[in-house]
N, C-alpha and C positions, 0 to 999 in steps of 0.2 A: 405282628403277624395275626395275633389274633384280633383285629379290629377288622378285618378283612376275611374271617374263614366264612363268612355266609357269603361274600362277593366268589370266593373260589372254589365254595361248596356247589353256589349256583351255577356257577358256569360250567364245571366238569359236567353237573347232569342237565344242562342244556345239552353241551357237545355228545353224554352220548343219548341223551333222546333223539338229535338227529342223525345220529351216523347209525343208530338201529332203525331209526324209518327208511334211511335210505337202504340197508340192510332189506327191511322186509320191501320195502319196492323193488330192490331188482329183482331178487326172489320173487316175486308176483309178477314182473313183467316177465322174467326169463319161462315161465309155466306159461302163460297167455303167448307167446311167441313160439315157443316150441309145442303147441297146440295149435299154430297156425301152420306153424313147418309140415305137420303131420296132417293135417286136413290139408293142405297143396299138394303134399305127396300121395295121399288119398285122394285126388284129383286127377292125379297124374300130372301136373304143373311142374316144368323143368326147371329151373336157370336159361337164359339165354346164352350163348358162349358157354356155353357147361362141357362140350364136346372139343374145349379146347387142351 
């Protein structure tokens, strides 16, 4: 077990260096998107079929 904890040490903070960048990427796309929603709606920009 312990011939291996630097193989299992590295990998945990592989797995979570990426699952917090994906973290902070949605969070950054969800702002940039929902800033796009709200300049469309400040446009006045519908949905098409929105009246369904």
């Amino acid at each position: 077990m312990v011939d291996h904890l630097g193989f299992i040490v590295a990998a945990y903070a592989l797995t979570a260096t990426v699952l917090l960048g994906l973290v902070v990427w949605v969070v950054a796309d969800g702002r940039v998107q929902k800033a796009a929603l709200a300049e469309l709606d400040r446009r006045g920009v519908r949905r098409a079929g929105g009246n369904r």
